[in-house]
C-alpha positions as CSV (number, residue, x, y, z in Angstrom):
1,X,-309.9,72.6,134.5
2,X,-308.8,75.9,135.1
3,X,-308.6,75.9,138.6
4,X,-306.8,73.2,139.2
5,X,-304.2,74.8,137.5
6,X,-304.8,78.0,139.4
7,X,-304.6,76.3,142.5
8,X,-301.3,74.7,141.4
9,X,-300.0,78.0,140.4
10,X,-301.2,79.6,144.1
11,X,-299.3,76.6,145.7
12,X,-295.9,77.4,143.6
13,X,-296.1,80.7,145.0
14,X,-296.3,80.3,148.5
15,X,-293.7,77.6,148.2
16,X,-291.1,80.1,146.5
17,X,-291.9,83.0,149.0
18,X,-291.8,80.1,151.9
19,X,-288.4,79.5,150.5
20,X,-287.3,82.7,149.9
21,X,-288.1,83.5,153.4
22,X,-286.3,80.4,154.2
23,X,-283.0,81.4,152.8
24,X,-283.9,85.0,154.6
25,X,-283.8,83.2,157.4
26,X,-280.6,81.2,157.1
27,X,-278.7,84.5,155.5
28,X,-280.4,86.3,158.8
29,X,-279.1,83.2,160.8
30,X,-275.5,83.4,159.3
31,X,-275.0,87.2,159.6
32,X,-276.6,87.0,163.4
33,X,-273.3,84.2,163.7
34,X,-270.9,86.6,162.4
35,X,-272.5,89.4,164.1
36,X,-272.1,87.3,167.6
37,X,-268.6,86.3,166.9
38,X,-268.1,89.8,168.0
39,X,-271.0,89.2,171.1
40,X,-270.0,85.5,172.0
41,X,-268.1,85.6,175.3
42,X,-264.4,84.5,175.8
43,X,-263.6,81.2,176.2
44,X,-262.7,79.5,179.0
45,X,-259.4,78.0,180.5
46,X,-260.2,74.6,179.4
47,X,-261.7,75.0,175.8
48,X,-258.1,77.9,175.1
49,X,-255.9,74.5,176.6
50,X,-258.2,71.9,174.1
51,X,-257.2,74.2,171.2
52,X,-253.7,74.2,172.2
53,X,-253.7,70.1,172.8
54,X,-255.1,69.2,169.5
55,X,-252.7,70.8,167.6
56,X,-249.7,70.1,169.8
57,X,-251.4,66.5,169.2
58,X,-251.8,66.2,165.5
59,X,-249.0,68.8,164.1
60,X,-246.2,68.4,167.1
61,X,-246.0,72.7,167.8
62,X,-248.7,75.5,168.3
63,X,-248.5,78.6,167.1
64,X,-251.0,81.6,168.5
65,X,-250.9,82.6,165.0
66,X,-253.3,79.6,163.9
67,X,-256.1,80.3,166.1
68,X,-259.2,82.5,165.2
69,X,-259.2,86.3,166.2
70,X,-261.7,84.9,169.0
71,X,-259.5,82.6,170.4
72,X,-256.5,84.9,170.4
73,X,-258.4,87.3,172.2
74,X,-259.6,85.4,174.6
75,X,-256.3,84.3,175.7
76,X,-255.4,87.5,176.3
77,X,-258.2,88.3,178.4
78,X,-257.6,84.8,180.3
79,X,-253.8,85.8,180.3
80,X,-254.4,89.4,182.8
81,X,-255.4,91.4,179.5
82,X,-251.5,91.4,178.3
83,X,-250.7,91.3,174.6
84,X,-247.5,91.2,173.3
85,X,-247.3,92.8,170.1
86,X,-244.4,92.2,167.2
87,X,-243.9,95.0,164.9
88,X,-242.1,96.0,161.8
89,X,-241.5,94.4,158.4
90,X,-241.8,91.0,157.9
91,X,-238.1,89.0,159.5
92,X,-237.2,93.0,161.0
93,X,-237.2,91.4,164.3
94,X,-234.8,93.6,165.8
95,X,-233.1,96.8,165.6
96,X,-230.5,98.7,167.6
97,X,-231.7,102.4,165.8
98,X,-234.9,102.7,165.1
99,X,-235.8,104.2,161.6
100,X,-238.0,106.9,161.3
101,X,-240.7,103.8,159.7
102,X,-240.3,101.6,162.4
103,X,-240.9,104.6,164.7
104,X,-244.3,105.8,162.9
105,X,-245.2,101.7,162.9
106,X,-244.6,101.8,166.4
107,X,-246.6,105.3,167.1
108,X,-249.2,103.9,164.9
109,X,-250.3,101.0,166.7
110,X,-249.9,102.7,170.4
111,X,-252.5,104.9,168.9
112,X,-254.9,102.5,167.0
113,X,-254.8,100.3,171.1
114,X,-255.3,103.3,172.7
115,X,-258.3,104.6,170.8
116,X,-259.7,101.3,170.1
117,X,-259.5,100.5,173.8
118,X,-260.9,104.2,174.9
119,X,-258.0,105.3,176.9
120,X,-255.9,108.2,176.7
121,X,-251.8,107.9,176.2
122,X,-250.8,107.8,179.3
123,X,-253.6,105.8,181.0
124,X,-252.7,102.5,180.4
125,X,-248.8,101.0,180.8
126,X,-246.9,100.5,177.4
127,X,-244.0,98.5,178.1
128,X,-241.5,98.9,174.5
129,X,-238.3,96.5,174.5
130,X,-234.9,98.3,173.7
131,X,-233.7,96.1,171.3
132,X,-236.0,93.7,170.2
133,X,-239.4,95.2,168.1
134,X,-241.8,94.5,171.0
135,X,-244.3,96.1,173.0
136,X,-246.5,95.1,175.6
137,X,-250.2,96.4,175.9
138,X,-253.0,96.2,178.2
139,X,-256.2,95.0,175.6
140,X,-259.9,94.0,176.2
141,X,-261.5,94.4,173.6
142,X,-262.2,91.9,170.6
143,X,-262.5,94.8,168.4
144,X,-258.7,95.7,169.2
145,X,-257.7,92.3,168.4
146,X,-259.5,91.9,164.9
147,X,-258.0,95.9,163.6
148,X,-254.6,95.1,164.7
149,X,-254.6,91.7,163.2
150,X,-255.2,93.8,159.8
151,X,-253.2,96.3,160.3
152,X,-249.5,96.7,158.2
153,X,-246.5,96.3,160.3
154,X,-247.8,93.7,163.0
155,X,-245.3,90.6,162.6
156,X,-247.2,88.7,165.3
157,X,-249.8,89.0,168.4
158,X,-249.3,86.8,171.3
159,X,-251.1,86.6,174.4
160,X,-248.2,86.3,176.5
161,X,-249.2,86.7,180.4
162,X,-251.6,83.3,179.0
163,X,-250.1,81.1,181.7
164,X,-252.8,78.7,182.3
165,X,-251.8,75.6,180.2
166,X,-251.7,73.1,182.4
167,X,-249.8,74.5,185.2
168,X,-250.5,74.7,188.9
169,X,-250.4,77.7,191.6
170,X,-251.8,80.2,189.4
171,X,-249.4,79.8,186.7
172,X,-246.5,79.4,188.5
173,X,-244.6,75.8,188.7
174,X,-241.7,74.7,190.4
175,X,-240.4,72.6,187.7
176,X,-236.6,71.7,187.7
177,X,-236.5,73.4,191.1
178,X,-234.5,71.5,193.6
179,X,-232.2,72.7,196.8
180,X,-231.6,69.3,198.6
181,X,-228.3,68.0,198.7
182,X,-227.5,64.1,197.8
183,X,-225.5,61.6,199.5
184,X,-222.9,61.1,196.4
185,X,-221.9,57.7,195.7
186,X,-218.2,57.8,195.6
187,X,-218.1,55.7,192.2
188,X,-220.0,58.1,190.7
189,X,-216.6,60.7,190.5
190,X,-212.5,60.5,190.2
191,X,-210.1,62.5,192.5
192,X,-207.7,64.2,191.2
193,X,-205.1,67.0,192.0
194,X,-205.4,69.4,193.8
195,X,-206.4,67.2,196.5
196,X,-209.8,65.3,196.4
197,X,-211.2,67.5,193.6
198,X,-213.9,65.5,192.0
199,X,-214.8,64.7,188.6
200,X,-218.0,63.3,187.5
201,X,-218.1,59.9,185.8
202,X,-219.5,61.4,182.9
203,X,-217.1,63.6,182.3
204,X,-214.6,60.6,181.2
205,X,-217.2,59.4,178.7
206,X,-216.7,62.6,177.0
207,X,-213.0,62.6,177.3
208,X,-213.3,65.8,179.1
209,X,-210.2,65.8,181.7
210,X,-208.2,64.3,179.3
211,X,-208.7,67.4,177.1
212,X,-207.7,69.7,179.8
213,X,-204.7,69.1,179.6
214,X,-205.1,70.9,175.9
215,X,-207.4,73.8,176.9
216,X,-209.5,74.6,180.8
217,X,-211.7,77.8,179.2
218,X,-209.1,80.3,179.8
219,X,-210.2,83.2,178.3
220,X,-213.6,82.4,177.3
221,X,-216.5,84.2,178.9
222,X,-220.3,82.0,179.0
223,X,-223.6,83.5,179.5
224,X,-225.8,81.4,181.4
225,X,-229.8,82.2,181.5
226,X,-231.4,80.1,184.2
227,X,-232.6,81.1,187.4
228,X,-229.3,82.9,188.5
229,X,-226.7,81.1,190.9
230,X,-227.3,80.4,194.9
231,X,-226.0,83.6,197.2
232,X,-225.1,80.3,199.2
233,X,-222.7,78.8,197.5
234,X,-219.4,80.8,197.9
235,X,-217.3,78.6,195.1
236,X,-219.8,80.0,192.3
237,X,-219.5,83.3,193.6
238,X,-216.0,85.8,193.4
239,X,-215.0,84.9,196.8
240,X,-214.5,81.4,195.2
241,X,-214.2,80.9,191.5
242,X,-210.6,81.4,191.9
243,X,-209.1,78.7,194.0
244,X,-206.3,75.9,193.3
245,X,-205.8,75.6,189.5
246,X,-208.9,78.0,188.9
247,X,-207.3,82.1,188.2
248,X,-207.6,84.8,186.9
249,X,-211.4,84.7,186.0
250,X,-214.8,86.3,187.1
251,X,-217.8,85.7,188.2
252,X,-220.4,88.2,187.1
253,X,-224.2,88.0,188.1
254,X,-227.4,90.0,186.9
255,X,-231.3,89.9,187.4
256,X,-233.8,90.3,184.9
257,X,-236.9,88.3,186.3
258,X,-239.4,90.0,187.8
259,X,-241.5,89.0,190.5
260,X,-245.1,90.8,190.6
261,X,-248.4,89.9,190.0
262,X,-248.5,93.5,188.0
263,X,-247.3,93.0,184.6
264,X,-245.9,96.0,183.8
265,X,-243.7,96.5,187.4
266,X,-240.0,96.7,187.4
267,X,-240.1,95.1,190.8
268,X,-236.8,93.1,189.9
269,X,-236.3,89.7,192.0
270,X,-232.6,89.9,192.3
271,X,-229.9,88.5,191.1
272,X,-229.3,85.2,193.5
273,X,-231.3,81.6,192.7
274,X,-234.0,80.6,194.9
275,X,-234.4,77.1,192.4
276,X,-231.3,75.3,192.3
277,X,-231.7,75.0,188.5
278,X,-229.5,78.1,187.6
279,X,-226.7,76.8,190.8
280,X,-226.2,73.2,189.6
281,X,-225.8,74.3,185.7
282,X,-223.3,76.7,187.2
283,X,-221.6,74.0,188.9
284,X,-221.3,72.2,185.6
285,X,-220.0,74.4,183.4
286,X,-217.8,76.5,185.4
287,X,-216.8,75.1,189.1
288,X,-213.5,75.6,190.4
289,X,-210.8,72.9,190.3
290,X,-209.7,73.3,194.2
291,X,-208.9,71.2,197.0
292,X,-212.5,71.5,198.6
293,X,-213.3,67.5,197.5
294,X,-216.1,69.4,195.3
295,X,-217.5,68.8,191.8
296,X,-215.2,70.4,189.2
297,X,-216.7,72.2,186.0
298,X,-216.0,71.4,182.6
299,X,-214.8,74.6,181.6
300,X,-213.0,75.6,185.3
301,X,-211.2,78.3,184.2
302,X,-213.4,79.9,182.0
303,X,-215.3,83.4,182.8
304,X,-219.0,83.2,184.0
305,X,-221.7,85.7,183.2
306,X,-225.2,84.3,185.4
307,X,-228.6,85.7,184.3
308,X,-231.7,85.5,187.0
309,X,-234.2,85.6,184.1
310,X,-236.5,82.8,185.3
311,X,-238.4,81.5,188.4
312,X,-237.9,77.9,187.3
313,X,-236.8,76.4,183.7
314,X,-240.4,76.9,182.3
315,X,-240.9,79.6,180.5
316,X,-244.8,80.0,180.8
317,X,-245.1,83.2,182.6
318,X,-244.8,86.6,181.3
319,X,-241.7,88.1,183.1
320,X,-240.1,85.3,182.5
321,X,-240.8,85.4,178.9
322,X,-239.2,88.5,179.4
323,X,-236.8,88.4,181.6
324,X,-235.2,85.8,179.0
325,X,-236.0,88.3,176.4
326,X,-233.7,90.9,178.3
327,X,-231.3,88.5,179.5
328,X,-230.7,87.6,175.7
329,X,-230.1,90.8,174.1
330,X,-228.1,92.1,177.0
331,X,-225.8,89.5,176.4
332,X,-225.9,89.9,172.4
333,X,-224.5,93.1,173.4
334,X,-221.4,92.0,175.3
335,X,-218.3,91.5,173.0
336,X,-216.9,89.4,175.5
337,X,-219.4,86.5,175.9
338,X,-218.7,84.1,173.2
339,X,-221.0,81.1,174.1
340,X,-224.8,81.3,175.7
341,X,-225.9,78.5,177.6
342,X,-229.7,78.2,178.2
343,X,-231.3,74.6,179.9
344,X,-235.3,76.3,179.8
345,X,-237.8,76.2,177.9
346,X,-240.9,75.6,176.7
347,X,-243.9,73.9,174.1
348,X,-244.0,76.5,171.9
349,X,-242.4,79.3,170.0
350,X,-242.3,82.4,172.3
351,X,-242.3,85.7,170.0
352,X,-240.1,87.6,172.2
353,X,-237.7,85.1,173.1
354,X,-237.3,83.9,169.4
355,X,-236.7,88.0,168.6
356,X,-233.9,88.0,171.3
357,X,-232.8,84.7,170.1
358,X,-232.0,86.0,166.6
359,X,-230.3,89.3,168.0
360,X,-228.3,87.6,170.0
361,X,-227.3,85.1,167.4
362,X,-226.8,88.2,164.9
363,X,-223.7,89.0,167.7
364,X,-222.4,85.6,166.8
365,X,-222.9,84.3,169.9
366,X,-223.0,80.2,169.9
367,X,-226.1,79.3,171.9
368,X,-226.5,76.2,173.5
369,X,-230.5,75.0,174.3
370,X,-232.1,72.4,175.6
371,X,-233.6,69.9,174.4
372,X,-236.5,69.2,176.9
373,X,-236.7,67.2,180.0
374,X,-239.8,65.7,180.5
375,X,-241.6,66.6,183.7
376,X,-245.5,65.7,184.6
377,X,-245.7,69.4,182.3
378,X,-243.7,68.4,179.0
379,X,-243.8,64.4,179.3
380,X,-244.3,63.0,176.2
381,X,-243.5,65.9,174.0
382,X,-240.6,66.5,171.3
383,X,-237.8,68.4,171.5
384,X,-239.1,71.8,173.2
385,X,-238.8,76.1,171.6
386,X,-235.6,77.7,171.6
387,X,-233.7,74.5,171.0
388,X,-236.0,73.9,168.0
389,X,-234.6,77.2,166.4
390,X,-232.0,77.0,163.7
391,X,-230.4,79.9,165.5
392,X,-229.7,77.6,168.8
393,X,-227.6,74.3,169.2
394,X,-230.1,71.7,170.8
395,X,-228.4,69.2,173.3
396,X,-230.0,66.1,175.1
397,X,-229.0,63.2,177.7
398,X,-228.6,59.5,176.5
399,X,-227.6,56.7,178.5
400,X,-224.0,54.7,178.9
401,X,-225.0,51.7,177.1
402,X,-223.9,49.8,173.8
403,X,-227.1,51.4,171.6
404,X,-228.3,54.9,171.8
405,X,-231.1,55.2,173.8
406,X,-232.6,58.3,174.9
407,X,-232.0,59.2,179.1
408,X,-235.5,58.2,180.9
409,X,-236.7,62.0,181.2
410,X,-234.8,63.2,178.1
411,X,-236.4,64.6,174.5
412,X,-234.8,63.6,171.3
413,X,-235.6,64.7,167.6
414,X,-234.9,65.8,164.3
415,X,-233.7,69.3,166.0
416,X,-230.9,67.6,168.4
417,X,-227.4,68.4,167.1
418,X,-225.3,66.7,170.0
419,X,-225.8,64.0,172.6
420,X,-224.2,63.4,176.4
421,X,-224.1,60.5,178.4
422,X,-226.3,61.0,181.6
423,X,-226.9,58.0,183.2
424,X,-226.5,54.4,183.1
425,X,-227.8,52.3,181.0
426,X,-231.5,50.3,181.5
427,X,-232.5,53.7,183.3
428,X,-230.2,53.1,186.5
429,X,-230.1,55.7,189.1
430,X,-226.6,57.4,188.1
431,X,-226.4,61.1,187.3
432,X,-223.7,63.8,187.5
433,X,-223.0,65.5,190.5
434,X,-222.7,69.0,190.4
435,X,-222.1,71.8,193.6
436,X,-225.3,72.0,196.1
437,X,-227.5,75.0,196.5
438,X,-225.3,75.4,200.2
439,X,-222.0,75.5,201.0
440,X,-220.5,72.3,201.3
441,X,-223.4,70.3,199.6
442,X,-223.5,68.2,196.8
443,X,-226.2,66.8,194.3
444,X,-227.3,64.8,191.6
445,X,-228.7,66.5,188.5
446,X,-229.0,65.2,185.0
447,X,-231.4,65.5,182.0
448,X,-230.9,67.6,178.6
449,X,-230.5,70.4,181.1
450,X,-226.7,69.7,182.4
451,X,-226.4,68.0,178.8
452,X,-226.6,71.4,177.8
453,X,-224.4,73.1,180.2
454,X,-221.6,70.4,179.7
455,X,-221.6,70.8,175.7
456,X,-221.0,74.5,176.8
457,X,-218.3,73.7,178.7
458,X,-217.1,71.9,175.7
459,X,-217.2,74.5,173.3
460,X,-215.8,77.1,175.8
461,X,-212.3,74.3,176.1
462,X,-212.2,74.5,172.2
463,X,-212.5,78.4,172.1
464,X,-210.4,78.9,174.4
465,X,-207.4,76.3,172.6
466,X,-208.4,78.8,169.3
467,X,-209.4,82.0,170.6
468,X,-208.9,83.7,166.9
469,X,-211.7,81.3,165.8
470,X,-215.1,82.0,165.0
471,X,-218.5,80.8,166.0
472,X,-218.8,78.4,162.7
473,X,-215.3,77.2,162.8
474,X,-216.0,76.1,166.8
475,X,-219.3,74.2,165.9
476,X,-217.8,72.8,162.8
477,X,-214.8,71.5,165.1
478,X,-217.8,69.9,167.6
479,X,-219.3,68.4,164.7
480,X,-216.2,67.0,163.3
481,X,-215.4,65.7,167.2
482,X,-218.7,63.8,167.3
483,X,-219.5,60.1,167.0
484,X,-221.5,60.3,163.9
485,X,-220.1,62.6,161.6
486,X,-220.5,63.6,158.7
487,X,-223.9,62.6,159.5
488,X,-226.7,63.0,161.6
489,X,-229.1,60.7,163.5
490,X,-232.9,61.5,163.1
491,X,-233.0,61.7,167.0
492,X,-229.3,62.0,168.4
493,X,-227.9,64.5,166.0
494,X,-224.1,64.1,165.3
495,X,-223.9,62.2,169.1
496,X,-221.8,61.8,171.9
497,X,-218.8,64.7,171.3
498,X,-215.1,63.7,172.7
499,X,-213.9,66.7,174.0
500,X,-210.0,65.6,173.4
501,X,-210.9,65.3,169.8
502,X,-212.2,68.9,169.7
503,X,-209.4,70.5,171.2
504,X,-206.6,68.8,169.4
């Protein structure tokens, strides 16, 4: 009897040292995961864009912030090895003067890059934002990613030359681009004095020329970040903003896109568009009121202060990323620009652009953003980053008819604070017309873009009636001038604004 029982006692022990090697194995197993985390390779174009569509799918937004230390990294490797880094306290987004612990944040991080990624100061380009707490690093190395992402006084890491979400030409797109003139339909504009100006339907649906006889922008300087305005067309430039009932204004123009495949160049593009986009919002804000049977702008004797910060209105390459970023801040620092118009944008919040965002909006500017036009990029989304900021204004298009309904390309959403008409209703083929890319042209635009510009406009009519105002007191007087206050629409915000109201 005995050895049965010692043969049941043999078999109980090589079971529990079979399954203690067993759970050897599988703790071996699990460490040789975590261990290869470290080994695995990046990942490619397609499985970074799969991440980023499911949760643009399931939560509406992305945020670089929710995806593994893995993922992150390889984005920046897939994105030329560029990683944007946000430093400083928690909200300290900004700051004119550094302090001495910003500046030993700052000096800490170079350093903890630097040695991580083997390369001496000096090797390797740092590029440090004036105003805004940013640098931009050159990073390979997982390891780099993992220590910085536990380091104090990192507010974010962004892979920000990642340009590869579903976008042709190597990351570059052409969207919103356009320098063909139109054949206007003359129902689609009024003349009025001084001979044969024109004035776009639109405008009367807003009660736009009947307010100018209250207030034309005098006095009021805009900011306008786009993709600059066309060398070409002389009425958007000084030898033309002041003509017929346009004086006594400027025209001022600046370039902070830069074109280079090398990240860290200063290879500045200019100042002059080479889309259209940055021309026709121009046009729509700011055109003279002559007798050159051309498109007048809302706002036709305000000031106008053009930014070449983009190639095109999507904001998925670096140095546009930053030439916004610049543009921003730069204009933060100008006392005399009241209002910021921006008609670009993008899925997703951009760390640098949302740090110039709140420094700009810390100089009480009132900035206007759009609210997202849907191209074969963005169709199908909400309402697109920086007009989802509570620091912006968001504006969309709707249509002419008897019910709100959203313009064919245009975004709506709980972010939208005002509405303009932009085409006709059932989706018919009226748009604005604003001033060509070329002298003597014309064209159609419409979409939350010009939506944008014209609310702009707007606001720059009710400054200018109340210069002594400020920015709160201006957007409470568009709120108060807009079809559906005291309340807002889940998708249209306060609505359709009547200029007239606002500047009486």
């Amino acid at each position: 009897m005995k050895r049965p029982l010692l043969k049941l006692s043999m078999l109980l022990v090589a079971f529990t040292i079979f399954n203690a090697c067993q759970k050897d194995e599988v703790l071996e197993m699990q460490e040789e995961s975590v261990i290869n985390d470290d080994q695995k390779p990046a990942l490619t174009i397609p499985e970074i864009n799969a991440i980023i569509n499911q949760s643009l799918t399931e939560t509406g937004t992305f945020d670089w912030k929710d995806v593994t230390p893995h993922t992150l990294w390889s984005a920046v490797i897939r994105g030329n090895n560029i990683l944007t880094i946000g430093y400083g306290a928690e909200g300290e987004s900004f700051a004119e003067v550094k302090t001495e612990s910003l500046k030993a944040t700052l000096s800490n991080l170079i350093q903890l890059v630097e040695d991580s990624e083997d390369y001496k100061k000096g090797d390797k380009p740092v590029v440090e934002h004036d105003i805004i707490n940013v640098i931009d690093m050159e990073v390979a190395n997982f390891s780099t990613i993992k220590q910085l992402l536990q380091s104090d006084g990192v507010r974010y890491l962004e892979p920000n030359g990642y340009n590869q979400y579903e976008t042709v030409n190597n990351g570059r797109s052409s969207s919103g681009c356009d320098k063909d003139s139109n054949t206007i339909n003359s129902a689609h504009y009024t003349t009025i004095a001084p001979n044969n100006a024109q004035v776009s339907w639109h405008f009367y649906k807003h009660n736009i020329p009947q307010a100018w006889s209250q207030s034309t922008g005098a006095g009021v300087t805009i900011g306008l970040i786009d993709t600059g305005v066309s060398a070409s067309q002389t009425l958007l430039n000084s030898s033309g903003i002041n003509d017929g009932y346009s004086t006594g204004r400027f025209v001022q123009k600046y370039g902070t896109f830069i074109d280079s495949s090398w990240w860290w160049s200063d290879n500045y593009d200019g100042i002059h568009d080479k889309c259209g986009h940055g021309t026709a919002m121009a046009s729509t804000i700011a055109a003279p009121r002559n007798d050159n049977g051309m498109p007048v702008g809302v706002a036709y004797n305000a000031n106008l202060v053009a930014y070449r910060a983009t190639e095109d209105v999507l904001l998925n390459d670096y140095h546009e990323r930053k030439g916004v970023s610049d543009a921003l801040t730069q204009l933060g620092n100008r006392s005399d620009v009241k209002i910021i118009s921006m008609s670009i944008g993008y899925l997703w919040s951009i760390g640098n652009i949302k740090d110039a965002v709140e420094y700009a909006y810390s100089k009480q500017k009132l900035i206007f953003a759009a609210g997202g036009t849907s191209t074969s990029f963005t169709n199908g989304y909400g309402v697109i980053f920086p007009a989802t900021m509570s620091e912006t204004v968001a504006v969309t298009g709707v249509d002419d008819g008897s019910n709100y309904d959203r313009c064919e390309v245009c975004h709506t959403g709980d972010k939208i604070d005002f509405t303009i008409i932009m085409e006709g209703d059932n989706n018919t083929s009226k748009a604005p017309p604003v001033l060509g890319f070329y002298d003597g042209d014309r064209r159609y635009t419409g979409g939350s873009s010009v939506a944008t510009a014209t609310t702009a406009g707007i606001a720059a009519l009710v400054w200018s009636k109340y210069p002594t105002w400020s920015r709160a007191q201006v957007l409470t007087k568009l709120k108060q001038s807009s079809e559906f206050y005291p309340n807002k629409n889940s998708s249209f915000g306060y609505g359709n604004i009547d200029a007239l109201q606002a500047v009486q």
